[in-house]
C-alpha positions in Angstrom: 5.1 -32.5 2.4 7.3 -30.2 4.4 6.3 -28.8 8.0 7.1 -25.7 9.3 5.6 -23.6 11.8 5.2 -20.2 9.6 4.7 -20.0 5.7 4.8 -15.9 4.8 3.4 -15.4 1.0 5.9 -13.2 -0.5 9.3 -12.4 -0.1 9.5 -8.6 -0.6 10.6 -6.2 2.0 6.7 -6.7 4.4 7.0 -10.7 4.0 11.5 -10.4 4.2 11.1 -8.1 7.7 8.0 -10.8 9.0 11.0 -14.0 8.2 13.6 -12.0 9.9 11.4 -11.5 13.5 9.8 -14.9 13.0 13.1 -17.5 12.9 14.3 -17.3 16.0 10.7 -18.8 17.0 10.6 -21.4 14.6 11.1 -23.2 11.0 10.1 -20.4 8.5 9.2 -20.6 4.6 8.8 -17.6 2.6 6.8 -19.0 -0.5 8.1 -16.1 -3.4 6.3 -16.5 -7.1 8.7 -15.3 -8.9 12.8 -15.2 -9.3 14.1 -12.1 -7.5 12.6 -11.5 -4.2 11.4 -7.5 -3.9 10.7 -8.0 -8.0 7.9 -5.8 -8.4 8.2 -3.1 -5.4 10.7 -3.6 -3.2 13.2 -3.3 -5.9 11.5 -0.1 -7.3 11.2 2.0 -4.2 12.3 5.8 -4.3 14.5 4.7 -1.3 13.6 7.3 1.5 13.5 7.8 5.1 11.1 10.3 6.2 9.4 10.9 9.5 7.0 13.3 7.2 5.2 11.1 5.1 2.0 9.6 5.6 -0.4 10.0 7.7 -0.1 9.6 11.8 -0.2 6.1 12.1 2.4 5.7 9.3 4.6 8.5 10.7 4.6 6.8 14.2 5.8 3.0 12.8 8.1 5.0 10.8 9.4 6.5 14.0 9.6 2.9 15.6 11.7 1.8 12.9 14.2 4.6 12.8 16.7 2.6 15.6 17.0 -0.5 13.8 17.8 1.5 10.6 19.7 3.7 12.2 21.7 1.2 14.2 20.8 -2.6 12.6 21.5 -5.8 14.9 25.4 -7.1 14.2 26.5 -8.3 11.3 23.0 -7.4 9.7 25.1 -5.2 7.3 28.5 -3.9 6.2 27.8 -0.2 5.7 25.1 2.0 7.1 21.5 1.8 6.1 20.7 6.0 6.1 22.7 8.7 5.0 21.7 11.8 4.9 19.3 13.6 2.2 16.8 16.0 3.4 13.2 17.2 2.0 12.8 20.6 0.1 9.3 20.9 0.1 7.5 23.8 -1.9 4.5 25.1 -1.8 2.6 26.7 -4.9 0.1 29.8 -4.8 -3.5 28.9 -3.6 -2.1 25.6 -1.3 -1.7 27.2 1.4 -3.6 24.5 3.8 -2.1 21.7 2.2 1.3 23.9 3.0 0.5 24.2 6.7 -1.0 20.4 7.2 2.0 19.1 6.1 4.2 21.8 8.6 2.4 21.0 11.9 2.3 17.3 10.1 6.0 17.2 10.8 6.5 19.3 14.3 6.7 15.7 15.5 9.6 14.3 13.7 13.4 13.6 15.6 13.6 17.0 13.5 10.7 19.1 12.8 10.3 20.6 9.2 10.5 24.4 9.4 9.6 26.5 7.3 12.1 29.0 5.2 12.4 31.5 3.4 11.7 31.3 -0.7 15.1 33.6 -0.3 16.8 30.6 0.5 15.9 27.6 -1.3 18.7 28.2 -4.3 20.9 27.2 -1.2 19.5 24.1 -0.6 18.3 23.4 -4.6 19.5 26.4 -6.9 17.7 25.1 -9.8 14.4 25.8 -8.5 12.8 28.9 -10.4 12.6 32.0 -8.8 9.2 33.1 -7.9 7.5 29.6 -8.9 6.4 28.6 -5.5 4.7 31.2 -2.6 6.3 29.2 0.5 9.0 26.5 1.2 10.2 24.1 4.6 12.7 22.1 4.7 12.5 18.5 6.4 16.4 17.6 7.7 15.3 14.4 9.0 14.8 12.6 5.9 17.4 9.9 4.9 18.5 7.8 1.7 17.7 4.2 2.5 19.8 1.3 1.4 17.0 -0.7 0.1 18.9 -3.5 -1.1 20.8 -4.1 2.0 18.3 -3.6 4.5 16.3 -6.7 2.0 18.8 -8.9 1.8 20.0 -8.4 5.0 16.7 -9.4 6.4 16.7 -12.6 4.2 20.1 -13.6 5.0 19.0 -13.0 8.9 16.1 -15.5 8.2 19.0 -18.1 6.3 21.2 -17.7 9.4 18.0 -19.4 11.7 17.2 -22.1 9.4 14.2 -20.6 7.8 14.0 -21.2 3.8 13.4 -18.7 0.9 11.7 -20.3 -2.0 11.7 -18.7 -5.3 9.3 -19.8 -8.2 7.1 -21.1 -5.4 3.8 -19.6 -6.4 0.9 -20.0 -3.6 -2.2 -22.0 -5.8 -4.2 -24.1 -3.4 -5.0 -23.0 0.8 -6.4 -26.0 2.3 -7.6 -25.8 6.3 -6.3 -28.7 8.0 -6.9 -29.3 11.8 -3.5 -27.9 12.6 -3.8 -24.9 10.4 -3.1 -24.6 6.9 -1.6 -26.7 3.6 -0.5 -24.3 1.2 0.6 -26.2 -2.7 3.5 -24.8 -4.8 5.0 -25.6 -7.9 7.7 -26.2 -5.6 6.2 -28.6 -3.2 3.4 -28.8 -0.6 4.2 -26.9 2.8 1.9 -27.4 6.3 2.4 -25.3 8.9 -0.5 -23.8 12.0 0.2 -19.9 10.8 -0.2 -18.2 6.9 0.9 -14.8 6.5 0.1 -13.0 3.5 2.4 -10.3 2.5 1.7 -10.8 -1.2 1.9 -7.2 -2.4 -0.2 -6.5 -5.1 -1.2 -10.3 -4.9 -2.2 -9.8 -1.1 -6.2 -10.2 -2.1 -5.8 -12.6 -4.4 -3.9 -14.8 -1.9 -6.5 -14.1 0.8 -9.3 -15.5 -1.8 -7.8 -18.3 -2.7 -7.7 -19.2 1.4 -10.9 -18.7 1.5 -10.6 -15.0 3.6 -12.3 -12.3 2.6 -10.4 -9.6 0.7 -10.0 -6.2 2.2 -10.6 -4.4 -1.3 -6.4 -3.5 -1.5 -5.5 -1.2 -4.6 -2.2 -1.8 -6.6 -1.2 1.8 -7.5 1.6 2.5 -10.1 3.7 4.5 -9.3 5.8 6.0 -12.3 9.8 6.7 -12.2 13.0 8.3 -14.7 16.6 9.1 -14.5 17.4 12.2 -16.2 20.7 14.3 -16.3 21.4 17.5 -13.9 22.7 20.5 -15.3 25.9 20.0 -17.1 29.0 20.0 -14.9 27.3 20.3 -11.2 27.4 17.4 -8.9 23.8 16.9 -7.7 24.6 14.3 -5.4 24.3 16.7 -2.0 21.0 18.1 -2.8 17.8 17.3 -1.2 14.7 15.4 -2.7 12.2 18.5 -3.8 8.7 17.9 -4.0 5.5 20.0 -4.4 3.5 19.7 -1.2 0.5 19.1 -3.3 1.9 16.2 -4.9 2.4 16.6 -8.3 6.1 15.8 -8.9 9.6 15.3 -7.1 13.4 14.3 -7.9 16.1 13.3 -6.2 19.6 12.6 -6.7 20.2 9.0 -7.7 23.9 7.5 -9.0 25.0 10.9 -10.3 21.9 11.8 -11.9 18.3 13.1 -10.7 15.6 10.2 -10.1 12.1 12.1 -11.1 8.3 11.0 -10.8 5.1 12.8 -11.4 4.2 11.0 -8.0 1.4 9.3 -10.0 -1.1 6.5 -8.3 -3.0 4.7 -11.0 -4.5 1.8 -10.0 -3.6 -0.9 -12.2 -3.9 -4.5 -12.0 -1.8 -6.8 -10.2 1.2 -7.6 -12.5 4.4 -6.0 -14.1 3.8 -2.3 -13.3 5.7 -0.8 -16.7 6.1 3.1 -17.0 3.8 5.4 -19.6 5.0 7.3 -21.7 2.5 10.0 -20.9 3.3 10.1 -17.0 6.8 10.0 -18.5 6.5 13.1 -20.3 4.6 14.5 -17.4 6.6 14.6 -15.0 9.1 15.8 -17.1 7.3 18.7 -18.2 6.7 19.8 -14.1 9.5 19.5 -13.5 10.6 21.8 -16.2 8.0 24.4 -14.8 9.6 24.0 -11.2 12.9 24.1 -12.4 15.5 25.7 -14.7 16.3 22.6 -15.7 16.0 21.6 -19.1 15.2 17.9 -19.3 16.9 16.5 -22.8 16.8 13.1 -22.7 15.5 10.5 -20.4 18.2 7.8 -19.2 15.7 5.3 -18.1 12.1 4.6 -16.8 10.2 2.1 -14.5 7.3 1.7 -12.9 6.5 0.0 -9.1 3.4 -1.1 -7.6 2.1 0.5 -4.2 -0.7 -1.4 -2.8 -2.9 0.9 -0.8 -5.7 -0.2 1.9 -9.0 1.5 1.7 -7.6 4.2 4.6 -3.9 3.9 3.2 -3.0 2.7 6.3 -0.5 -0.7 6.5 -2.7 -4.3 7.5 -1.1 -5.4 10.2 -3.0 -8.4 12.0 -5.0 -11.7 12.4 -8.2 -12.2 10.2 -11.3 -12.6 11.6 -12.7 -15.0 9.6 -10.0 -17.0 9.6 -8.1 -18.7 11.9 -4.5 -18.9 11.7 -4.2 -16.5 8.8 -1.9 -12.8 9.2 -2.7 -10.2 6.7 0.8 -7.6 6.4 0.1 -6.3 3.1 -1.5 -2.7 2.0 1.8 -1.1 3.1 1.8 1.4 0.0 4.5 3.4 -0.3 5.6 3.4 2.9 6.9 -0.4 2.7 10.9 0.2 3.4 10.8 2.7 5.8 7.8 1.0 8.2 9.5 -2.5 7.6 11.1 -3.3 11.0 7.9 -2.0 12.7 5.5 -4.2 11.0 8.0 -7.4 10.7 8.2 -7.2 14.7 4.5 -6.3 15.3 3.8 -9.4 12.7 5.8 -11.4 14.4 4.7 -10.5 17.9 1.1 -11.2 16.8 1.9 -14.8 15.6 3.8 -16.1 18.7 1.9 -14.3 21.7 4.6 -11.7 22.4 3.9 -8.4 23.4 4.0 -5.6 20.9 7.2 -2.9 20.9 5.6 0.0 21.2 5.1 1.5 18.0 3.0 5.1 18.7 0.1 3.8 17.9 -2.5 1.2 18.7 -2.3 -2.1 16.9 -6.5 -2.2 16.5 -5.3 1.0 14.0 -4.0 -2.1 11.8 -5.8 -4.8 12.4 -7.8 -5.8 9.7 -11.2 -6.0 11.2 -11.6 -2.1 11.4 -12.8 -2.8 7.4 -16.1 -4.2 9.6 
């Protein structure tokens, strides 16, 4: 039996932010089921910054996290965790509201999207056809994000306090206790007075086996490919492009372009793996976007994005149970939300008072599911 004062479920970017803000209070272990930490999401993220995406309670944590991205405690990391990137997003015939949500959407980024000219966009992207899309904005504030770094960096911070990352340590058996909770592993039995579930796809599942009522999360796959540019241009300065109504985007990734149909099937919890329909999908809008002529794909994956009923992150104690902190239902908006929700978790455990994120914590808390 070993006792600790906080046992976090999960040890992907939600459960590896939570560690981080939680040492310095205490003796942390971060129960993770399989090898690699970040495994089935984390790992698979499209890596991007932006102040654009989501809806206002996601843009406003993503706001609250831009200063520890943009400037991370010392020694956190050798090299910076944001470069810059940029959104070109365009906007077909007959989406014109969807156009105009998403430009007063981002009036209230560090740098509001504006909208230019269709004459311009082979400046920012010049493969995008002529004529294909009615309207176009750019979004400068959007960033690259150092996934891996900002991960480990936050499980190394954990290390440096004492706190433990076990891998193979799958959650089976919640038992109550009079001082909280006894959670049994393959790797041994842990007791501690606080449980916090950032399980990912697994975030229900761990709540039932508590005893806590699920909050009805969705695992969504999201589907992802490497393809070549056009032959002999360096890619690596353009922007992501998207379709504001969501049916595709690339960006530049290790030379290449990184494309997805920006597909959301649920799925079971599990080892998302790509299809070769959504595959040949996005491929093919892409193709009607572009110029580009997509011959082969280099390689294609799949991630899990687990969505609450609003798609808006979990963020607080449960009401049926004592003890127990739900940070799961982050969706795709896990990395760049992460130092928000890890010091909102973390303020919620031990009493402290909130940063101020732009929005009101009850907007996270689980009990607005009734």
């Amino acid at each position: 039996m070993m006792d600790v004062d906080f046992i976090i479920v999960g040890a992907g970017i939600a459960g590896a932010s939570a560690g981080y803000h939680l040492a310095p209070h205490g003796r942390v272990a971060v129960l993770e089921m399989e090898q690699v930490p970040g495994h089935h999401s984390t790992g698979r993220s499209a890596a991007l910054y932006s102040e654009y995406y989501g809806g206002p309670v996601v843009r406003a944590l993503t706001r609250a996290s831009r200063d520890f991205l943009t400037t991370p405690p010392p020694g956190f990391t050798a090299h910076p965790l944001l470069t810059p990137r940029g959104v070109l997003t365009l906007g077909p015939a007959g989406a014109e509201k969807e156009f105009d949500d998403a430009l007063a959407a981002g009036a209230d980024a560090s740098e509001p999207a504006y909208e230019i000219d269709p004459a311009e966009v082979p400046r920012h992207c010049p493969i995008v056809r002529p004529g294909a899309y009615r309207r176009a904005m750019h979004k400068p504030a959007a960033q690259d994000i150092d996934v891996d770094a900002l991960h480990q960096g936050y499980l190394r911070g954990l290390r440096a306090h004492g706190g433990q990352v076990l891998r193979s340590a799958r959650a089976t058996t919640f038992t109550r206790t009079g001082g909280g909770w006894q959670v049994d592993t393959g790797e041994g039995r842990f007791r501690a007075p606080v449980v916090v579930d950032a399980a990912g796809a697994w975030a229900d599942e761990v709540a039932a086996r508590a005893g806590v009522r699920p909050l009805g999360l969705t695992p969504l796959r999201r589907t992802a490919f490497l393809v070549d540019g056009p032959a002999g241009t360096n890619v690596s300065r353009w922007p992501m492009v998207a379709d504001v109504t969501g049916t595709f985007y690339f960006k530049p990734e290790s030379g290449h372009l990184l494309v997805s149909p920006a597909d959301a099937t649920p799925v079971p919890p599990g080892d998302a793996r790509p299809d070769d329909l959504d595959v040949a999908i996005g491929a093919e809008r892409v193709e009607a976007a572009t110029t580009l002529t997509i011959r082969r794909v280099r390689r294609a994956w799949a991630g899990l994005r687990t969505a609450a009923p609003d798609d808006v992150p979990v963020v607080g104690m449960a009401p049926d149970a004592p003890g127990f902190l739900w940070l799961a239902g982050l969706s795709g908006y896990g990395v760049q939300v992460a130092p928000a929700v890890g010091r909102l978790a973390a303020a919620l455990v031990t009493g402290g008072a909130p940063d101020p994120a732009g929005c009101d914590p009850a907007d996270l808390a689980p009990g607005r599911f009734g």
